[in-house]
C-alpha positions as CSV (number, residue, x, y, z in Angstrom):
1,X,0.0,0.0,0.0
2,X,1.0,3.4,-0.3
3,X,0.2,6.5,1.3
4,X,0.2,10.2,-0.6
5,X,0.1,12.8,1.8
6,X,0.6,16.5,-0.2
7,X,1.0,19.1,2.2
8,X,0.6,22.7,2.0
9,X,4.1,23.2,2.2
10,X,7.9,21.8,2.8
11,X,7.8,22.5,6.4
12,X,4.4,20.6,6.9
13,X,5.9,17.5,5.5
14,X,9.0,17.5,7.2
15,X,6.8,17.9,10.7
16,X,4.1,15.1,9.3
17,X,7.2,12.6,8.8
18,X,8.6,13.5,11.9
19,X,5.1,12.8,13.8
20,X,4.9,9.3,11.8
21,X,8.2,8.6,11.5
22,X,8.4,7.3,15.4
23,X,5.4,6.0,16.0
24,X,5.8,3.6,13.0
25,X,9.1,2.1,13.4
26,X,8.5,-1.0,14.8
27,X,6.2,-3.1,12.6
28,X,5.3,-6.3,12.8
29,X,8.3,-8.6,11.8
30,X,6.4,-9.4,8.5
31,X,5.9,-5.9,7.7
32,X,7.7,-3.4,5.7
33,X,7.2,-0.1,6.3
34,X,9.2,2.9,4.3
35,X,9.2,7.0,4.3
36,X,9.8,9.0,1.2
37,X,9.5,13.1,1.5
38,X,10.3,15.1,-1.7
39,X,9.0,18.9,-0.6
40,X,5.5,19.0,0.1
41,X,4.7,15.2,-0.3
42,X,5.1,12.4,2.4
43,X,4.9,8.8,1.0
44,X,4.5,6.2,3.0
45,X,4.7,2.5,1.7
46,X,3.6,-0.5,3.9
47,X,3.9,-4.0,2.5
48,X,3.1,-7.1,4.2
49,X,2.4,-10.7,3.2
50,X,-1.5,-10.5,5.4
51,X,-3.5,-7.4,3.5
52,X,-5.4,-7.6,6.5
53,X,-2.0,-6.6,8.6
54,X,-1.3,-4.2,5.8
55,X,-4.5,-2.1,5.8
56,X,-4.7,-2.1,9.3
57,X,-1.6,-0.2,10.0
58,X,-2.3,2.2,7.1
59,X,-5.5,3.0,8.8
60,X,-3.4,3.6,11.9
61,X,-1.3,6.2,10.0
62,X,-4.2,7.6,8.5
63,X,-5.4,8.1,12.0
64,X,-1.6,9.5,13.4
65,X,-2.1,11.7,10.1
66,X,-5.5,13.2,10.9
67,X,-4.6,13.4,14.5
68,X,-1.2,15.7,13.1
69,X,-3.6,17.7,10.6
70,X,-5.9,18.8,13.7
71,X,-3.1,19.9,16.1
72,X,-1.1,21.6,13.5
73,X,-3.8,23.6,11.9
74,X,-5.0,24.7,16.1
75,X,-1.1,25.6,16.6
76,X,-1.4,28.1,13.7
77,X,-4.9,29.4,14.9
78,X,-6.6,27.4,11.3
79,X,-9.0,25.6,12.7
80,X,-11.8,28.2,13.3
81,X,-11.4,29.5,9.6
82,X,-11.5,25.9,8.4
83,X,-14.6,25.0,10.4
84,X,-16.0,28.4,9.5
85,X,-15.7,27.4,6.0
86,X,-17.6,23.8,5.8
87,X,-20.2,25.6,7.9
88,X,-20.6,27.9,4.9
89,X,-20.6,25.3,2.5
90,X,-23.3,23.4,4.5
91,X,-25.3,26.7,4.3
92,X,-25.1,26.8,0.8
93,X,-26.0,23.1,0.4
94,X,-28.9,23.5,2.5
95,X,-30.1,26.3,0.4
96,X,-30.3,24.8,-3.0
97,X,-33.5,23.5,-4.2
């Protein structure tokens, strides 16, 4: 499997590998798991023999990944203008017929 994560910029990747980078190390013996950053995309690459093993630790750095998204977009004061904005969209949703 392989993970695409594009960031909005250099310096969002680099923090995103760093977050995943520990937490990922030790796989399962029959797992391989790999890091790639080339500036604002983070690829991860998991390969196991069990797809079931596979997909479960992608969904676990899908999770670490969402988890990053959320606390770096509150450290630089994003999250209100982000929520602010689906709340708009909803509005408009709502308001076609």
């Amino acid at each position: 499997l392989n993970l695409l994560s594009r960031c909005s910029d250099e310096e969002s990747a680099f923090a995103l590998a760093s977050v995943l980078s520990p937490d990922n190390r030790a796989v399962p013996a029959e797992q391989r798991f790999t890091q790639r950053r080339a500036g604002r995309s983070l690829t991860c690459e998991i390969s196991s023999e069990s797809d079931r093993s596979a997909f479960t630790s992608a969904a676990s750095v899908l999770g670490d990944a969402a988890l990053f998204e959320e606390i770096w977009l509150i450290s630089r004061g994003a999250v209100a203008w982000r929520r602010g904005r689906r709340s708009a969209r909803r509005q408009v949703a709502e308001r076609k017929p």
